[in-house]
N, C-alpha and C positions, 0 to 999 in steps of 0.2 A: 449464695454463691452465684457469679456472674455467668452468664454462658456467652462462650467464645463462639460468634459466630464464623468467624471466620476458619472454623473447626468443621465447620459443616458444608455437607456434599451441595455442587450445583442444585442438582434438581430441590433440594429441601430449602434452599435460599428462596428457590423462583417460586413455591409452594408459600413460604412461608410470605414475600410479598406481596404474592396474588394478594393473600388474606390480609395487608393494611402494614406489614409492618414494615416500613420504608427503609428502614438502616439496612436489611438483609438485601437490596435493590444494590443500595451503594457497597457493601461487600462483593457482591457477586461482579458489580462495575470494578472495580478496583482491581478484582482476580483478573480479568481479562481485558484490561484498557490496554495496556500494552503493545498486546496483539493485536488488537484495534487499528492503536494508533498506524502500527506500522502499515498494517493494509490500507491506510486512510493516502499514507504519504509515500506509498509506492505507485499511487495512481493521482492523487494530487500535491505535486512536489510544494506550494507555496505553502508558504505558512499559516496565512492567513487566512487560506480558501480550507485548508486542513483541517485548522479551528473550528472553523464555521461548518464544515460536513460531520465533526465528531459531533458537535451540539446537535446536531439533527439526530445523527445514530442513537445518543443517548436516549435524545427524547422519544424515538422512531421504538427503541429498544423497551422502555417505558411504557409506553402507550399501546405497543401488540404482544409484550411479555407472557400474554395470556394466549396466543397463538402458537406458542413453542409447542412443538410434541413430542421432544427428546430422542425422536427419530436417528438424530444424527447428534453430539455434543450441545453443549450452550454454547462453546467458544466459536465452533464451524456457524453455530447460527448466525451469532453476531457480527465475525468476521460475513458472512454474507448480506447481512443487513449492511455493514461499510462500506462492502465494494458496491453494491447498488446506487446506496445511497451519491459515494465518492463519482461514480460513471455515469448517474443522474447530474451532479454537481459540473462534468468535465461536458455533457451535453447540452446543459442550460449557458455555457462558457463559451459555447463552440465559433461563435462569433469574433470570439477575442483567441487570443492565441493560449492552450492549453494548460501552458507553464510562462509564465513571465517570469524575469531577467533574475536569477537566485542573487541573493549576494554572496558572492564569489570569493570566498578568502581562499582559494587556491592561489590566487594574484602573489599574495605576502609570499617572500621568500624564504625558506628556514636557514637558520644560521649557517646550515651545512650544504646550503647546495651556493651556485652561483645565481642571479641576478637572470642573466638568458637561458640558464634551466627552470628555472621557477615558469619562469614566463611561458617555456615551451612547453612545463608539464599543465599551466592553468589555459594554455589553446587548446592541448591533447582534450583536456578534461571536458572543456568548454564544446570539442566538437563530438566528444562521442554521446555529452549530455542533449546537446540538439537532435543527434541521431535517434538516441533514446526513446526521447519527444515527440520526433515526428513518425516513429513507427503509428501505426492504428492502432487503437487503446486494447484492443483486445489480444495484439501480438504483444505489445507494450507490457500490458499488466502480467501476461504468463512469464516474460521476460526477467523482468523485474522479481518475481516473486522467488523463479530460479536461481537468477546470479546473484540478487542483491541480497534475498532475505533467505537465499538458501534452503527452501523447503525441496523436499524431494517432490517424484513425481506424483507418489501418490497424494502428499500433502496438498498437491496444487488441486489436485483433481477433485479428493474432499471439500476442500475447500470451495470450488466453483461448482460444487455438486456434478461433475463430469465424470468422463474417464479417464483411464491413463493415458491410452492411446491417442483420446480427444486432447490432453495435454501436452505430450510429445509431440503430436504435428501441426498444429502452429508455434510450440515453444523451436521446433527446427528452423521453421520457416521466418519464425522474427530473429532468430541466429543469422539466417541467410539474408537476410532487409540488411540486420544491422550492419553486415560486412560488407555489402552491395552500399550499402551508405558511406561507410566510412572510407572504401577504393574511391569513390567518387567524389570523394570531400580532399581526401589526400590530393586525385588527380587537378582538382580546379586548384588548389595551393600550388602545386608543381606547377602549373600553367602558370599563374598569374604572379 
């Protein structure tokens, strides 16, 4: 009779590949890539730089597997090994500009709108994504975590190993950048 790993709780996965057996490594990866993922590419939007810091997480997650202490989830862990890892990645970058150019199919027009709303909804999109951007990664990340990926506040706070309140006030205050950003991106278009 085969046994379904994928039957079995976190912690007896991470048990079971302490002790050598690799496949419960890649189930336990599998259960929570997802959630990974998304933490990887709400702090590094390119593709390619996203790839390249999950390969790390993986291996990062691999190789100190044995440091878990169940204190808090395996998913909280790992989501915390990615945003490390992901803010590590965005500070070895900091030279170059954080997010380079997405490829942008906002551009395409859907059959149902016209030609000059397409175009006004992919500037719209195009300036609130630079705003985004240029917040500082740590208003950025709570930011993002809120509107995009919708976790509440406690989920941000677990997740950053923080508080709520620690949560709430910079998630206010990159509210406040972003709308200080976007009046002033509106006003230089009015001007110019």
């Amino acid at each position: 009779m085969a046994v379904v790993l994928s039957a079995f709780e976190d912690s007896t996965l991470i048990q079971l590949a302490l002790v050598g057996q690799t496949e419960c490594f890649t189930v336990l990866m599998n259960r929570h890539l997802p959630a990974v993922k998304r933490r990887i590419r709400s702090i590094v939007p390119n593709t390619t730089d996203a790839e390249d810091v999950l390969q790390m997480v993986l291996l990062k997650a691999w190789r100190h597997l044995s440091t878990f202490r169940s204190e808090s989830s395996f998913r909280t862990w790992m989501t915390r090994v990615a945003t490390n890892e992901a803010l590590q990645s965005c500070r070895r970058l900091q030279a170059s500009p954080i997010c380079r150019a997405l490829h942008d199919l906002d551009a395409f027009a859907s059959s149902s709108e016209s030609p000059l709303h397409s175009l006004t909804r992919a500037e719209t999109a195009q300036v609130v994504r630079k705003a985004v951007v240029d917040l500082p990664v740590k208003y950025r990340q709570i930011l993002i975590l809120r509107e995009f990926e919708q976790l509440s506040a406690r989920e941000i706070a677990q997740s950053l190993q923080s508080s709520i309140p620690m949560v709430k006030t910079p998630l206010f205050r990159a509210r406040l950048m972003l709308l200080a950003a976007l009046q002033r991106s509106r006003s230089g278009l009015a001007l110019g």
